[in-house]
GULUM-349552 format. One record per residue: x, y, z of N, C-alpha, C in turn. Coordinates in Angstrom, 3 decimals. Layout:
N
R;n_u;n_v;n_w;ca_u;ca_v;ca_w;c_u;c_v;c_w
R;X;Y;Z;X;Y;Z;X;Y;Z $
...
//
This chain:
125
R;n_u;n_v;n_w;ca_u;ca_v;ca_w;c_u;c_v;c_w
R;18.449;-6.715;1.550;17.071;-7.017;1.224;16.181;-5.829;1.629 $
R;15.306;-5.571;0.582;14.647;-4.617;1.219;13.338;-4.923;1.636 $
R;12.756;-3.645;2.909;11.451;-4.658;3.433;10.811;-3.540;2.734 $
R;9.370;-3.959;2.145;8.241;-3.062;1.488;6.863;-3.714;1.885 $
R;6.269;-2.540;2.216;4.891;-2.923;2.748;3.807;-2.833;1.706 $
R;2.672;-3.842;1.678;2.193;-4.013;0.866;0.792;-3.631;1.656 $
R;0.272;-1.921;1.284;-0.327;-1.423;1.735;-1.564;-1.630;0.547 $
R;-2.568;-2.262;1.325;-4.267;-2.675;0.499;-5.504;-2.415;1.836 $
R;-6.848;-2.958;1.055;-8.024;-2.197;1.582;-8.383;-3.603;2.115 $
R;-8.561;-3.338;3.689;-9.056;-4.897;4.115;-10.504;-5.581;3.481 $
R;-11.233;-4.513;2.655;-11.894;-5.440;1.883;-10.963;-6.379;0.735 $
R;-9.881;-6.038;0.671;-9.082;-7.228;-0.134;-8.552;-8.375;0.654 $
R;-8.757;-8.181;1.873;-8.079;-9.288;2.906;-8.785;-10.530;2.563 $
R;-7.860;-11.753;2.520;-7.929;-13.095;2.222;-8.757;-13.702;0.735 $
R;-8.794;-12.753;0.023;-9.183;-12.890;-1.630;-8.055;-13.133;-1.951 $
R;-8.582;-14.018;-3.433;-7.690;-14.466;-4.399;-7.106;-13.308;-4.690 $
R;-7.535;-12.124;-4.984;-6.935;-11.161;-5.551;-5.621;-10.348;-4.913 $
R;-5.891;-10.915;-3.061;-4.606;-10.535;-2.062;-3.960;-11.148;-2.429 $
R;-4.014;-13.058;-2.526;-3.033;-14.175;-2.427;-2.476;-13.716;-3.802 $
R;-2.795;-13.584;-4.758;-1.802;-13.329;-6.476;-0.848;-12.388;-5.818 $
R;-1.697;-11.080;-5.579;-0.854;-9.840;-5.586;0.457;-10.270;-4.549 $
R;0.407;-10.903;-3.369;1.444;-10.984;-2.298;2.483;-12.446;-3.080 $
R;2.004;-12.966;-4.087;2.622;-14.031;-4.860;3.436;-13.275;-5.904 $
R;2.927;-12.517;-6.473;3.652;-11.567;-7.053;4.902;-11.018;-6.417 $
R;4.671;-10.086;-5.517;5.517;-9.134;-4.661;6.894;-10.260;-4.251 $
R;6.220;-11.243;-3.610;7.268;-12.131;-2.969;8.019;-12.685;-4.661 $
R;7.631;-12.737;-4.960;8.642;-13.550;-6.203;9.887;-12.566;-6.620 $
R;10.173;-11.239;-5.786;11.348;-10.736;-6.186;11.922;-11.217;-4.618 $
R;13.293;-11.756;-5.042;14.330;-12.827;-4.331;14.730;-11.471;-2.884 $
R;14.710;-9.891;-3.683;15.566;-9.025;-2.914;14.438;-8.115;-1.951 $
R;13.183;-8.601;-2.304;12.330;-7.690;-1.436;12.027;-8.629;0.099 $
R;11.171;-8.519;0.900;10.882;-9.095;2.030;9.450;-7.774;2.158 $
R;8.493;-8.903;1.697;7.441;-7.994;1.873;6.595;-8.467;3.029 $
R;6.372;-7.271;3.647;5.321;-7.156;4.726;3.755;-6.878;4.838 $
R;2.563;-7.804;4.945;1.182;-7.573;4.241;0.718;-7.873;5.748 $
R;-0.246;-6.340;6.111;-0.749;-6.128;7.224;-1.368;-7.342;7.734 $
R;-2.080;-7.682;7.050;-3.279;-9.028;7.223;-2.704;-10.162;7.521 $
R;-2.000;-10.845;6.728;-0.954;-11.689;7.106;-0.164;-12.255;7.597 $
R;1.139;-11.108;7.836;1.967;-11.147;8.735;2.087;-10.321;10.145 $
R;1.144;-9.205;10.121;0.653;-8.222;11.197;-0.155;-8.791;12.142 $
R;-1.396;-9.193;11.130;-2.372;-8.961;12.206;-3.133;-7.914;13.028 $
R;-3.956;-8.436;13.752;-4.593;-6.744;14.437;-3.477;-6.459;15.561 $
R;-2.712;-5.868;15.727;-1.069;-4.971;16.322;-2.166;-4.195;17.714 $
R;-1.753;-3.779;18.388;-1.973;-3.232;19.778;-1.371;-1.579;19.415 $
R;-2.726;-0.684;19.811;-2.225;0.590;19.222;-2.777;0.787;17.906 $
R;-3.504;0.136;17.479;-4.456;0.660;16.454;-3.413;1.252;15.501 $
R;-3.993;1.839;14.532;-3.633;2.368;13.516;-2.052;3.129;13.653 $
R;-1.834;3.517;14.330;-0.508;4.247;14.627;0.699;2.997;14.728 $
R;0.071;1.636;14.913;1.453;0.571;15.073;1.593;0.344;13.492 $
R;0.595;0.526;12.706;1.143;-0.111;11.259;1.756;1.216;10.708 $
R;1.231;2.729;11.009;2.225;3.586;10.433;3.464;3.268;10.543 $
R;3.900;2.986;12.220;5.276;2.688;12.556;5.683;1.896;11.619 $
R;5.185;0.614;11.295;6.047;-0.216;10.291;5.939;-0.048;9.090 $
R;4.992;0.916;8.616;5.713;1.542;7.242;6.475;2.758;7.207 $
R;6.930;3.414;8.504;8.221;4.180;8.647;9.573;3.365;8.577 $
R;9.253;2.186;8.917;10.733;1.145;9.389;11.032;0.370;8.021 $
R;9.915;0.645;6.828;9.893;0.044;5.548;10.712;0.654;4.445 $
R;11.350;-0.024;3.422;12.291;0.855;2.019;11.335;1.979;1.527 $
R;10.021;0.744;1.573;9.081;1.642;0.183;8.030;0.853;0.654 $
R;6.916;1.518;0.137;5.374;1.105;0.145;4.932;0.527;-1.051 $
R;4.352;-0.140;-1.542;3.549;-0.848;-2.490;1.698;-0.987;-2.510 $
R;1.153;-0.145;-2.712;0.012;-0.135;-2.451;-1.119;-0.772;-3.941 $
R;-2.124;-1.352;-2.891;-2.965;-2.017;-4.145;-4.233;-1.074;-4.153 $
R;-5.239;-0.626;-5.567;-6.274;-0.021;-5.244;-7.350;-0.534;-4.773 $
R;-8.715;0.043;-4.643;-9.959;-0.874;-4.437;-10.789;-0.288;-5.120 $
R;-11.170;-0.871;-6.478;-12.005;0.048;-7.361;-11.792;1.537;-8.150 $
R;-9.884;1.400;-7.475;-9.711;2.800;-8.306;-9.549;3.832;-7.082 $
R;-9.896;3.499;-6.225;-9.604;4.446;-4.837;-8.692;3.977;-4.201 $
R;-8.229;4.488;-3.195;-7.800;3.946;-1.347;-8.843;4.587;-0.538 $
R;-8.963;3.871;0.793;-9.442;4.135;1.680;-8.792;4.787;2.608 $
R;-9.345;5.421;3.481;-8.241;6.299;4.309;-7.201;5.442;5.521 $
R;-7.398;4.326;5.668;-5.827;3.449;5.945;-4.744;3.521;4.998 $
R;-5.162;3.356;3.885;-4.094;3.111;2.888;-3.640;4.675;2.590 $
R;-4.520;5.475;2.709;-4.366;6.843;2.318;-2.839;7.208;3.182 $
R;-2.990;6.906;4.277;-2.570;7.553;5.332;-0.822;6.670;5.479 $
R;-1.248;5.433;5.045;-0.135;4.600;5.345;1.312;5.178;4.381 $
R;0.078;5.922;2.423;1.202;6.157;1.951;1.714;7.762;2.276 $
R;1.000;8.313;3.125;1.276;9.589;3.627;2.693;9.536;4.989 $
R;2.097;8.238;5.780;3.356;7.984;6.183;4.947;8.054;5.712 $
R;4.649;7.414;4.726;5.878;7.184;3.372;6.629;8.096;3.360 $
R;5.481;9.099;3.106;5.696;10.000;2.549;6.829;10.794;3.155 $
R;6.282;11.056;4.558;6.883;11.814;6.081;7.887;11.560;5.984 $
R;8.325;9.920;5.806;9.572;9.511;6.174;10.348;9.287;5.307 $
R;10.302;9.613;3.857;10.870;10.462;2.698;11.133;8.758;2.131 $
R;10.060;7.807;2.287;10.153;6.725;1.393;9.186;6.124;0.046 $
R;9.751;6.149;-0.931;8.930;5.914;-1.790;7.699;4.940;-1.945 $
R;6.451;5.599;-2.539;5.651;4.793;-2.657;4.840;4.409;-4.025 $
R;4.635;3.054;-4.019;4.631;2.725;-5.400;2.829;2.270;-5.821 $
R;1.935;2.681;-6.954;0.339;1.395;-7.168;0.933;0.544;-8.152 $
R;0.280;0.002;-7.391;0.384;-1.444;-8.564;-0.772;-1.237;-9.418 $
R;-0.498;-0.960;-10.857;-2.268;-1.106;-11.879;-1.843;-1.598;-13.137 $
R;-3.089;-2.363;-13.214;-2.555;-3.631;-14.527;-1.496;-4.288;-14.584 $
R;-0.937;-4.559;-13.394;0.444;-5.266;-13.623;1.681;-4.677;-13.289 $
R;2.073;-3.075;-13.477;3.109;-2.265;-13.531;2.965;-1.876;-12.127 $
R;4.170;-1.395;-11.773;4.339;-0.267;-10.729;4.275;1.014;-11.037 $
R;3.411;2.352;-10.841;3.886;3.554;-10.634;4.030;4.474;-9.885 $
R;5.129;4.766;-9.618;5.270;5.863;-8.007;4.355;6.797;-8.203 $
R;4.048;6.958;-6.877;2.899;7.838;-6.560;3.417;9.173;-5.790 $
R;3.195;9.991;-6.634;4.124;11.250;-6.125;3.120;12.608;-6.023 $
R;1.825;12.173;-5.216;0.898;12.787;-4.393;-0.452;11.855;-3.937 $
R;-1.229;12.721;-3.416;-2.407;11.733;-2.887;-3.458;12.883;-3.108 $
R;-4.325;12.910;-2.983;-5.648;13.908;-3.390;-6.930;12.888;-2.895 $
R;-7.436;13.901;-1.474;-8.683;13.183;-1.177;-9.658;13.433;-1.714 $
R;-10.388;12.460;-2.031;-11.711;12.461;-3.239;-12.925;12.745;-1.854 $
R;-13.439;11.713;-1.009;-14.323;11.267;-0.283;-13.968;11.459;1.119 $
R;-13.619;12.701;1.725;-13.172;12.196;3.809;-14.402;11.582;3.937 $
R;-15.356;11.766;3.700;-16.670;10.964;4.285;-16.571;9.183;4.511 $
R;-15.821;8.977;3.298;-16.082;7.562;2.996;-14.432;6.942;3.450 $
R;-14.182;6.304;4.600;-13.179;6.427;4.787;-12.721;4.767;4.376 $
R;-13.989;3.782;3.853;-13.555;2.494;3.807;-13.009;2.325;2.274 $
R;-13.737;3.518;0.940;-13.342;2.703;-0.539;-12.912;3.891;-0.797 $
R;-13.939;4.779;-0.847;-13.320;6.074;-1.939;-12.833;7.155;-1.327 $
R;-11.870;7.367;-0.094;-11.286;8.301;0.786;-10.055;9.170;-0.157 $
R;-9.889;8.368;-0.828;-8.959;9.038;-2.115;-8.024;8.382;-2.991 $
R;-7.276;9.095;-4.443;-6.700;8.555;-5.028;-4.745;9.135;-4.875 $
R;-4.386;7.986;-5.359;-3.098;8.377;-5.728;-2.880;8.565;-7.395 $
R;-1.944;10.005;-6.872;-1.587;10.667;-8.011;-0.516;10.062;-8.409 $
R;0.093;9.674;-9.609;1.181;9.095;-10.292;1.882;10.210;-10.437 $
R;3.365;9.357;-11.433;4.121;9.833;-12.463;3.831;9.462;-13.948 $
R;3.122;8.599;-13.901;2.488;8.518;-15.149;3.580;7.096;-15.575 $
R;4.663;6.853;-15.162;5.454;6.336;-15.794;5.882;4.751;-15.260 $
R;5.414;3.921;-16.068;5.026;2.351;-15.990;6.308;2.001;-15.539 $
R;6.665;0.646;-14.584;7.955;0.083;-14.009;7.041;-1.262;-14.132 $
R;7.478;-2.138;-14.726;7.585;-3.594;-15.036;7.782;-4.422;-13.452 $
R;6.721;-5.333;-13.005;6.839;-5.784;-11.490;7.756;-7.097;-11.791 $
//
């Protein structure tokens, strides 16, 4: 089973739009997904305990917020990155690996801190 973290912008925390997306994710039998908000919680060690558990993760799954990440999510899939695990956006439905990051906003570290760069190439969730 693989575990994948389902890296989003805590302005998505406890919206309908979290509960679909983590209804989604869970409906594959072979994943075991992990959603900060949820099953985390606020962790001891700030920001550096959820990197850890998306180092200990298959793959990342990240949701946008308006078309951005914020610099948690930025960073979480930079983690990924470090630890040579793939990371995937979810948009319109599809998965596409994200195979860079490009900061738009350091200023704005809650919506528009930056985007992920694709492959361009749609995977069916």
């Amino acid at each position: 089973m693989k575990k994948v973290y389902f890296a989003h912008s805590i302005k998505d925390y406890n919206t309908k739009k979290e509960a679909a997306t983590l209804r989604r994710l869970r409906a594959h039998k072979d994943w075991k997904v992990i959603c900060p908000n949820t099953d985390l919680g606020e962790l001891p060690g700030g920001m550096r305990a959820y990197l850890e558990v998306v180092a200990q993760c298959d793959l990342v799954i990240a949701m946008e917020h308006k078309g951005f990440v914020g610099r948690r999510v930025f960073c979480e899939i930079y983690r990924a990155f470090c630890a040579n695990k793939p990371a995937f956006v979810l948009r319109k439905g599809k998965l596409f690996e994200v195979v860079t990051l490009k900061e738009n906003d350091p200023n704005d570290w809650e919506t528009y801190y930056g985007k992920l760069i694709t492959d361009g190439i749609a995977t069916a969730l």
